[in-house]
N, C-alpha and C positions, 0 to 999 in steps of 0.2 A: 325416305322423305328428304327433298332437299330445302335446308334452312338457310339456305344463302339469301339474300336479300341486296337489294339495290345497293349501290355504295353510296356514300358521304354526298357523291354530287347531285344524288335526288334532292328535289323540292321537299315531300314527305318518304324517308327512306323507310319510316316503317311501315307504312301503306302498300310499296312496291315491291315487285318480284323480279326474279333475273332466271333466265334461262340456261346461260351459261357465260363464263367469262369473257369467251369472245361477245356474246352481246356486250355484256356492259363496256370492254374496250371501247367497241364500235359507240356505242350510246351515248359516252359522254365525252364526245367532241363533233368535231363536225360544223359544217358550216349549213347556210340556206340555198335556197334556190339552185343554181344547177350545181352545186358544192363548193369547193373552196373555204376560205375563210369566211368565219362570219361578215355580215358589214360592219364599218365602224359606227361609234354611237351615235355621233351625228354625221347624216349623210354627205355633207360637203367638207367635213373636216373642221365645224365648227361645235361648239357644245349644243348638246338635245336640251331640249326643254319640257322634262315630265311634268305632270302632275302632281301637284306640290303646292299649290296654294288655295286654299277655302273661302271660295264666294260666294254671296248670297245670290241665288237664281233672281235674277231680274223679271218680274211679272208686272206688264201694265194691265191697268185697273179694267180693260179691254174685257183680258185674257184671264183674269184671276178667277176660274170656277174648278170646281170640283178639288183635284190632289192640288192646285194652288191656291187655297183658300188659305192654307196656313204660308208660313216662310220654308223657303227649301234652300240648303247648303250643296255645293256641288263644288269638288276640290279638280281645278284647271290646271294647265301651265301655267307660271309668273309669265308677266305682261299680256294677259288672254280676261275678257270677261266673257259672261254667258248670260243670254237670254230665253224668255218663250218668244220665239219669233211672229210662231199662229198656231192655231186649235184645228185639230180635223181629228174627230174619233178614229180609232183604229189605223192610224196613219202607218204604211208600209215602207214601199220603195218608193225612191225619186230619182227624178232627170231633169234638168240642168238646160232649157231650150236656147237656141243660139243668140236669143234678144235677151234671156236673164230670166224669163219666165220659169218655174218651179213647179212639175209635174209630179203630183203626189197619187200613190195606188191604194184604193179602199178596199181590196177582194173581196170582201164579205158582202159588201154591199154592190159591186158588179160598176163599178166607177171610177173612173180617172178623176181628182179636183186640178185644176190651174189655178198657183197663187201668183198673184202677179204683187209687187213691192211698192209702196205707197206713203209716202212720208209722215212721218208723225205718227201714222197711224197703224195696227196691223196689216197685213196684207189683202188685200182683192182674194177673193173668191169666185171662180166660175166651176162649173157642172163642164170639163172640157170632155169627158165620155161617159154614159150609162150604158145599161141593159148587156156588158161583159159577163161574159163566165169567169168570175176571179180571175180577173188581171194582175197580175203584179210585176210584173222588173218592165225596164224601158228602156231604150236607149235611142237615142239623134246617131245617125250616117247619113255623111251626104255621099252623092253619088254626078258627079259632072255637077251640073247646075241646078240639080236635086237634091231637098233635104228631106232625109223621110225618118219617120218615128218609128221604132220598133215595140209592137206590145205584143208580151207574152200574157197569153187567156191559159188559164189552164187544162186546155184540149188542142188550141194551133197558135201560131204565133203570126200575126200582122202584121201588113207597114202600110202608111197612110204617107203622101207628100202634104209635108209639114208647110205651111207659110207665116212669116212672120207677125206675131202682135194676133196670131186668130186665138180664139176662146174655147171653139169647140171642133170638136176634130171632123172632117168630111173624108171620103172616099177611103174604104179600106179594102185593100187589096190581100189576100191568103196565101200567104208565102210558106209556111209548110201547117199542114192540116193533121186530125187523126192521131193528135199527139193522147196519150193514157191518163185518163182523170178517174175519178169517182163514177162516171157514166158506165166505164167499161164493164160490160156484165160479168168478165172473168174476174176481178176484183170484188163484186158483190157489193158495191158503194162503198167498198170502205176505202181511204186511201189517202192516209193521214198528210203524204208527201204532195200532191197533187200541184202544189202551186210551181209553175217555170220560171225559171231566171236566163238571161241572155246577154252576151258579149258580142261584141264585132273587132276582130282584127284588125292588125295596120293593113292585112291584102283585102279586106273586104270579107272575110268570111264570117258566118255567122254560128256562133254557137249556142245551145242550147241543154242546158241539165235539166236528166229527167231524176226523178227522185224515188227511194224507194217506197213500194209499197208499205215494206214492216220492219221490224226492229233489224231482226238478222235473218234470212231465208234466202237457200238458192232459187228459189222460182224466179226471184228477179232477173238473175243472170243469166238464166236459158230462157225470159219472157221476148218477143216482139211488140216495140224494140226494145232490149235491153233497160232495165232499170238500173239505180245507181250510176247511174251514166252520163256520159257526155256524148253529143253528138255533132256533128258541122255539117254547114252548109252553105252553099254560094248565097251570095247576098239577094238573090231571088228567090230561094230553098231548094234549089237544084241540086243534086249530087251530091243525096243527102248520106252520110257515112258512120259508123261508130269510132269517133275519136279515141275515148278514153273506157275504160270501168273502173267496178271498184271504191266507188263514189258515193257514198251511201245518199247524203242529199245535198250536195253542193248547190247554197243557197247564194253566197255572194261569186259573184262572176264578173272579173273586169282583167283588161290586157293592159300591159306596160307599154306606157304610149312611145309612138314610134318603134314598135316592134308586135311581133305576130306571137309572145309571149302568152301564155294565158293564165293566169293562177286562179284558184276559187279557194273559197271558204264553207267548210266540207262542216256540217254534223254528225258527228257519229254517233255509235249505237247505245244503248240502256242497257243495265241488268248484265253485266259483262259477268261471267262467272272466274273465278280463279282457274289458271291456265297451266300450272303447275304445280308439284304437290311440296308446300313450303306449307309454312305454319304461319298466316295473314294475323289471325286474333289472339293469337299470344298465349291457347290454352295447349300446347305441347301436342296438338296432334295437326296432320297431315289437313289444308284445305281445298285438295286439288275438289274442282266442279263445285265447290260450296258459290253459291251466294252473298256475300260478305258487304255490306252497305257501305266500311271503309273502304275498302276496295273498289268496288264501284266509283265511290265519292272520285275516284284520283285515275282511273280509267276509262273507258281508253283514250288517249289526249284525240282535241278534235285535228285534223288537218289542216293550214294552210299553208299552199306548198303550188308551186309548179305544174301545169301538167302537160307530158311529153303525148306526142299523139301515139297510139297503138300500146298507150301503157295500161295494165292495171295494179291498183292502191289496193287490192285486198280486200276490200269487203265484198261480203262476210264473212269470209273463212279466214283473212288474218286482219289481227288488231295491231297499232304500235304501241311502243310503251314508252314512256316519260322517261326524259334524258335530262339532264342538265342542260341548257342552253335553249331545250327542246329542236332540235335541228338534225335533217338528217336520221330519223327515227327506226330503230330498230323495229322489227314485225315480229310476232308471236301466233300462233297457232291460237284459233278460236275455239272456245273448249265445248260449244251447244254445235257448232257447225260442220268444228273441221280437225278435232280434238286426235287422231292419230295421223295428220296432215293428207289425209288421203284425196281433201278433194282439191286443197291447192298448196303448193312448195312454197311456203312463206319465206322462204331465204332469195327467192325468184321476185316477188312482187318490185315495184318500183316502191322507195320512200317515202314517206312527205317532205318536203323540204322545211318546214317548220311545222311544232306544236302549239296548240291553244290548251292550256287547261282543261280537262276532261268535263264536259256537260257544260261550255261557258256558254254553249250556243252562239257559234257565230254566225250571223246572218251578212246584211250587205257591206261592201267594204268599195271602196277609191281607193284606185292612183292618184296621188299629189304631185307629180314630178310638173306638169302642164297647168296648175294652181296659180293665184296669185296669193296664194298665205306664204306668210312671211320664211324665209329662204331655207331656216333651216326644217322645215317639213316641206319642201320640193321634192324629194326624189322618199319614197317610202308611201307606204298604204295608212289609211284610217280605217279601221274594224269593229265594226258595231258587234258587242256581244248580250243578246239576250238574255240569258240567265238561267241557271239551273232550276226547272221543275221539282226536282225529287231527288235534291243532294239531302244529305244529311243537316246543312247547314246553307247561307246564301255568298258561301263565298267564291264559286264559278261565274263567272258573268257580271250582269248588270253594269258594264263599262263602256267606254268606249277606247281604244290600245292603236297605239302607231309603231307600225317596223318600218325601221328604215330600212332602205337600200342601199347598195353599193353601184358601182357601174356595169359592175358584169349581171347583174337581176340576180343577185344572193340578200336573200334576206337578215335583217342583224336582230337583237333578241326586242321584243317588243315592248315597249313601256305605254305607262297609262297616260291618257289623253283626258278625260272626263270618267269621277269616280264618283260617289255618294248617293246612287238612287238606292242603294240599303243602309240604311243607317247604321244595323248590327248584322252583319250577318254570321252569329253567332244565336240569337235571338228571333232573327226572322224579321219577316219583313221589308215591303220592297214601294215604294211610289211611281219609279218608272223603270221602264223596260227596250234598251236603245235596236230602232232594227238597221237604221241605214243612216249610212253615211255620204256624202258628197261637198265638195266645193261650190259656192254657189259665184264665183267669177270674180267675186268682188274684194277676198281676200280671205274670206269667211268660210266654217265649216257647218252644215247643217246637219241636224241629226235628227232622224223621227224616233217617233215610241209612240207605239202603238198601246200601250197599257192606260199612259195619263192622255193619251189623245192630242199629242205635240208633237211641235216640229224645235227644235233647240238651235241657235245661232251662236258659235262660238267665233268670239271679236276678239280680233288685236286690241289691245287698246291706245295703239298710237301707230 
């Protein structure tokens, strides 16, 4: 039995395991994005500004129903207040239109809303798409003297030419079709991952993640097309290719502007079993293959990292493990998939360039480098983290976290942006739930949550 355990530099050292020395070397340093050193803390060489001061969530009398009937606490950066900006149930993904307009995704209910901004008051509301197959991610490319909108349906992905100040969307054109849902009768309806997310390149290409069907299984990876994956396409859906694998379900997708960069925001898997035979629970014998809830709680960290074209991240057959810094993450042998490495050489896979704490559930995230919020969040991402379903406790998730960046696209270690939708997350208990993040032009970051049925405005306040 081996009892070695992580060193000093873990988060929780006695939760994690180590394989061999050389991991842990590797593990606890390392830098982000394509390597190097980490970024510094603030991206221009001025100081960061975490999350560190507790405001009262600003709710007009508009907007005060349901989770804001009572007062809600929500801890910002100093000089930052927060609002409810507007109310839309199950609020998803959004996009940013080029007049300021704010396109909001309903997928359950088969709908695009357009809020448009209106003084003194909430926002305008229009109906700008129905009758979709769960829509969610979007994105604006123009193209010569064409602006066309991207929506991914959960079977193909669209573009329509966008014009300005319209309300509801006309002429949709099917740029790649036959994408894998719930329909596919090899799935059997079931297909928890189904919803698409999309990016566009500085060259115009378009990408596309498709998600897994199941926790952990190779059927993904030998499925057409490939699960867990990324895939690209010309910005008509021509020369359509398998990017990346590996991916379990890479839900935020955005490129570092002015470059064909692509990073995503990956969730990984559940139920991770122990990977090597140490003693996790402290009662003196061996836990290799046990199921362990601590364990779990603290594995496997989610992805957000870089992704090189033709590479794969390992899933399902290897997982990373928590490092210090989280950067740069060592991979371990998956012990339900790939437990005598037979079906992939985990020392072969590519990295991630940065970890998420294990079950935070990241969803959507921005680049800020192109932002008008205040300078020192210009160059670094905002990451909306959902939250742990079935930790032991609610302390994964429920935030919203900013990495900065450096110049070369190396990520620095993350800090919080907006914290307090659990009050205790030792206790339990949660009021919202953040899925997406964007700049809305004006200086401002907006954040939905799809739980309290909001869209959140976080303001400089000078």
């Amino acid at each position: 039995m081996n009892n070695s355990i992580y060193p000093r530099c873990l988060r929780r050292p006695a939760y994690a395991l180590t394989v061999s020395l050389a991991v842990l070397t590797t593990s606890c340093g390392g830098g982000g994005g394509g390597g190097g050193d980490p970024a510094p803390t603030g991206a221009t060489g001025m100081p960061s500004l975490a999350a560190s001061v507790e405001r009262t969530l600003e709710v007009s009398a508009a907007l005060s129903e349901g989770v804001f009937l009572q007062p809600r606490r929500l801890t910002v950066p100093p000089d930052f207040g927060i609002r409810v900006w507007a109310r839309v149930p199950a609020a998803r993904f959004m996009a940013l239109a080029p007049n300021g307009d704010v396109l909001l995704s309903v997928p359950n209910e088969g709908r695009i809303v357009l809020l448009r901004e209106r003084p003194g008051a909430p926002p305008e509301q229009f109906d700008f798409a129905s009758g979709l197959r769960k829509p969610h991610d979007m994105v604006f490319h123009r193209i010569g003297d064409t602006t066309y909108l991207y929506v991914a349906e959960s079977h193909r992905i669209t573009r329509h030419v966008y014009r300005a100040g319209e309300t509801a969307i006309s002429g949709t054109q099917i740029v790649v079709d036959n994408l894998p849902d719930s329909s596919n009768t090899e799935l059997g309806g079931n297909y928890g991952h189904e919803l698409k997310n999309i990016a566009i390149g500085g060259d115009g290409r378009l990408y596309v993640s498709i998600g897994s069907a199941c926790n952990a299984c190779a059927e993904d990876t030998v499925s057409d097309p490939v699960r867990g994956a990324i895939y690209q396409y010309n910005a008509d859906g021509g020369n359509g290719r398998l990017f990346a694998r590996g991916l379990r379900n890479a839900v935020g997708l955005d490129v570092i502007p002015g470059t064909n960069t692509l990073w995503v925001a990956v969730n990984n898997r559940d139920q991770v079993r122990v990977p090597v035979d140490a003693d996790v629970d402290g009662d003196g014998s061996g836990d290799l293959g046990k199921l362990i809830p601590r364990y779990v709680d603290d594995n496997p960290p989610e992805p957000f990292t870089a992704v090189r074209d033709g590479a794969n991240y390992g899933w399902p057959f290897c997982n990373p493990v928590p490092a210090e810094g989280m950067a740069n993450l060592a991979m371990v042998r998956d012990f339900d998939t790939n437990a005598d490495g037979g079906m992939l050489d985990c020392s072969r896979v590519d990295r991630p360039s940065k970890g998420i704490q294990a079950h935070s559930a990241p969803l959507g995230f921005s680049f800020l480098h192109d932002s008008n919020l205040p300078e020192n969040y210009r160059q670094g991402a905002a990451v909306a983290l959902h939250g742990c379903w079935n930790c032991t406790n609610l302390s994964s998730g429920y935030k919203v976290v900013y990495f900065p960046f450096d110049g070369n696209g190396n990520a620095g270690a993350a800090m919080d942006l907006v914290t307090g939708f659990v009050p205790n997350p030792r206790s339990g208990g949660y009021w919202g739930r953040p899925v997406d993040a964007i700049p809305d032009g004006r200086g401002n970051l907006l954040i939905s949550d799809d739980f309290a049925g909001a869209i959140y405005q976080l303001y400089p306040l000078s």
